[in-house]
C-alpha positions, 0 to 999 in steps of 0.5 A: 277143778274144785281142788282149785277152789280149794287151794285158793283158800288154802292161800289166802292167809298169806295173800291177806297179809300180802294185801294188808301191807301193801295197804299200809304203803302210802302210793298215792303218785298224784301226791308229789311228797309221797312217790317214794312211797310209790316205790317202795310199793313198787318194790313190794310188789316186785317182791311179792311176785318174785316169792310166788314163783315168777322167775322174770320180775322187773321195776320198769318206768317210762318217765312215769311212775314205777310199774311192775313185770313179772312173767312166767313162760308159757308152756309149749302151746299154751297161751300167755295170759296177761294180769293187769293191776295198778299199786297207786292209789286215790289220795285219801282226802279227810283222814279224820271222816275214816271210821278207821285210819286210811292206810292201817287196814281194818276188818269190821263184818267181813270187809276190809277197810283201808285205802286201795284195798280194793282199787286196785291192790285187790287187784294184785292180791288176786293175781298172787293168789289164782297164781298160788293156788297153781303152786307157782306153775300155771298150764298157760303163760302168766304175765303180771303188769302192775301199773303205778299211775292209773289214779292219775290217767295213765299218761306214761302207759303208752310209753310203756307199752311201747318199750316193753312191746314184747315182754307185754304181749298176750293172748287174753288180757284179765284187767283187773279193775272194775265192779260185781254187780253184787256181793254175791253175783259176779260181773263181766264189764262188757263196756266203759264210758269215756273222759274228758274234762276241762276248766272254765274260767269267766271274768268280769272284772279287772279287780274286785269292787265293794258289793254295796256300792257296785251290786245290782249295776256290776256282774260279778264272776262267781255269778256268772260262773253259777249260771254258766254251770246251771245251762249244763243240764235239763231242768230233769238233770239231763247233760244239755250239751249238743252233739253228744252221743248216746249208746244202748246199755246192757239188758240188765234188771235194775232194782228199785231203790237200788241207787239210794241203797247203794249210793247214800241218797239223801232223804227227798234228794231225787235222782237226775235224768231220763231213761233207765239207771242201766242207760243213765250210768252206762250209754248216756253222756253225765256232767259233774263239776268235780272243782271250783276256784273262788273266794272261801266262805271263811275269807269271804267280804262283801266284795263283787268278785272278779274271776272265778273258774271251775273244773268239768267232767264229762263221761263219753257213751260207747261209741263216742269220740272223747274229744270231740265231745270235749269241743262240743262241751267247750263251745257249749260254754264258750256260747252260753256265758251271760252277760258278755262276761269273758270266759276261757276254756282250757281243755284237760285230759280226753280218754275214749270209751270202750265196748267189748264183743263178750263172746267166744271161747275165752269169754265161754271159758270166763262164763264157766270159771265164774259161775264154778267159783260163785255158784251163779251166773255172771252179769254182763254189765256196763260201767259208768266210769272210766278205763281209759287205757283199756283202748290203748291195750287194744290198740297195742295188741289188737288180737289179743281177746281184753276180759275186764273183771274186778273185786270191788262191788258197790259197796266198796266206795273206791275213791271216797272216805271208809274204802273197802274189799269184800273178802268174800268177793276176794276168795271167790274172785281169785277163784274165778282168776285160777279156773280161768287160767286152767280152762284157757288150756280146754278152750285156747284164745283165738 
């Protein structure tokens, strides 16, 4: 097994300069202007694939975005094993607040900077790697799926996973896409909060109005809007929407002052709500208005504003139905408004949380990979964001065992400005990933 670890790193030159020039591949779906660079990052990856060993590779697409298949047969009696990652990425927003540009790869002090080099193009260059260092032909059966839409929620997936049923059918499914509890200690994510959101949209007029002559007698929107918002949460910063559902966290040790270290807290700015971190970020509802709609301050005039709308998240606990939440929070601002200002909520996209049962022998035999590959014992951690197609793997294949794993850390910064890979959690990473597929053998699913 430690000639594993070993030829791991042997791999990784090659692997990095996979990775960066998938980097430099501008795959962001949500950018209409950019999907053919979506395909072309689907054809890199297809090839990337193919050259590694695969002898099935295919560029697949349900309507969607383009996703990449590649299978290598499992040997008599062997499990198949399915890989998962995705090749689309968050737009980049202001270029100009990146210490290097977004999509020219950068390494500054061990890291390696550039958009989607962790989430989730380490992802792929994971798979490449354990899959290498195998030299092309595992003990168990290998299937990659790398998806071309998870930034923007997946929505062709079950199509997907409905048309190519058979060629995506495994024992264990490895999704690729999480966090470590740290740089040096690896993570298994043993549950996902859920997601809802809507827009609200108050009005009080049916045009705007001088300021001067109508302030203090007329409502304006945006005022509205601004209270409407405020009645979200507790004066502590608690979600106050009733009939939401709260979940118990993983038992896990959170650090003081980890939050501000990890997060960039402002000075004297506080942190919000009641009850453990572990218990806030993971098995509590959180609502973050992530959009509004009004006057610019630049094209502002002294004019009572007649319409003015936002856009909400909410996180769904484990064990939460994410659209009855979604109601809940619609009824909360649909009876909350003030002053008989008219208000629409126009409900947008729901995915279910998810918990996982850790145990058995493939987690037994993930436990063990990862603590040969780091040297430590992993964490059984939640996650306060979202997978939400993680639920529908586990509907399309219910006996398949689901391990989500990751080589991000909380440094990463996936979605904001200066993203970027650990390569030290990379090689340890794509260790644990090759350890794992030779022990599936010891210690088959089921």
């Amino acid at each position: 097994m430690s000639d594993l670890v070993q030829r791991v790193r042997e791999v990784l030159p090659s692997v990095r300069a996979d990775l960066e020039e998938l980097v430099r591949i501008e795959s962001v779906w949500a950018d209409p202007a950019r999907r053919p660079e979506v395909q072309r990052s689907a054809e890199l990856t297809a090839r990337l694939l193919g050259q590694a060993g695969f002898p099935d590779v295919q560029i697949v697409a349900e309507g969607g975005a383009p996703a990449v298949i590649a299978r290598y047969p499992a040997p008599e009696g062997a499990p198949t094993v399915l890989l998962y990652a995705h090749h689309d990425v968050q737009p980049e927003g202001d270029a100009n607040q990146w210490a290097s540009p977004p999509f020219e790869p950068t390494e500054r002090d061990g890291r390696l900077y550039g958009r989607g080099s962790a989430d989730d193009k380490a992802g792929i260059a994971t798979h490449l790697a354990a899959f290498r260092a195998h030299g092309g032909r595992p003990p168990v059966g290998v299937t990659v799926f790398v998806e071309g839409e998870e930034e923007s929620g997946s929505p062709s997936l079950g199509a997907l996973l409905s048309a190519h049923s058979e060629a995506l059918r495994a024992d264990v499914i490895v999704i690729a896409d999480s966090d470590n509890w740290s740089t040096e200690i690896p993570s298994l994510t043993v549950s996902l909060r859920g997601l809802a959101d809507c827009v609200v949209e108050v009005a009080t007029l049916d045009h705007g109005l001088h300021s001067g002559l109508w302030g203090g007698v007329v409502p304006d929107a945006l005022s509205v809007l601004v209270r409407l918002l405020a009645t979200l949460h507790d004066d502590n910063g608690n979600v106050a929407v009733a009939g939401l559902h709260e979940s118990v966290a993983a038992p896990v040790d959170y650090p003081p002052g980890r939050v501000r270290a990890d997060t960039g807290l402002l000075e004297g700015v506080a942190e919000i709500g009641s009850g453990s971190v572990p218990q806030r970020l993971w098995a509590k509802p959180a609502i973050t208005i992530i959009g509004i709609d009004t006057t610019s301050v630049a094209a502002s005039s002294n004019t009572l504003i007649p319409r003015a709308r936002a856009k909400v998240s909410l996180r769904v606990a484990p064990g939460g139905d994410a659209a009855a939440h979604l109601t809940a929070l619609k009824s909360h601002l649909e009876q909350h408004v003030s002053w008989g200002a008219q208000v629409t909520v126009t409900p947008g996209d729901v995915g279910e949380p998810y918990a996982i049962d850790a145990t058995g022998p493939v987690y037994d035999a993930a436990r063990a990979a990862f603590r040969q590959a780091w040297g430590v014992e992993p964490v059984d951690m939640g996650m306060g964001g979202s997978i939400p197609f993680i639920a529908e793997f586990a509907a399309a294949y219910p006996q398949a065992t689901i391990l989500v794993t990751g080589v991000e850390d909380p440094g990463s910064q996936a979605h904001s400005i200066n993203e970027s890979l650990h390569l030290g959690v990379l090689e340890r990473a794509a260790a644990a990933e090759a350890l794992l597929l030779a022990k599936l053998v010891e210690q088959p699913a089921g």
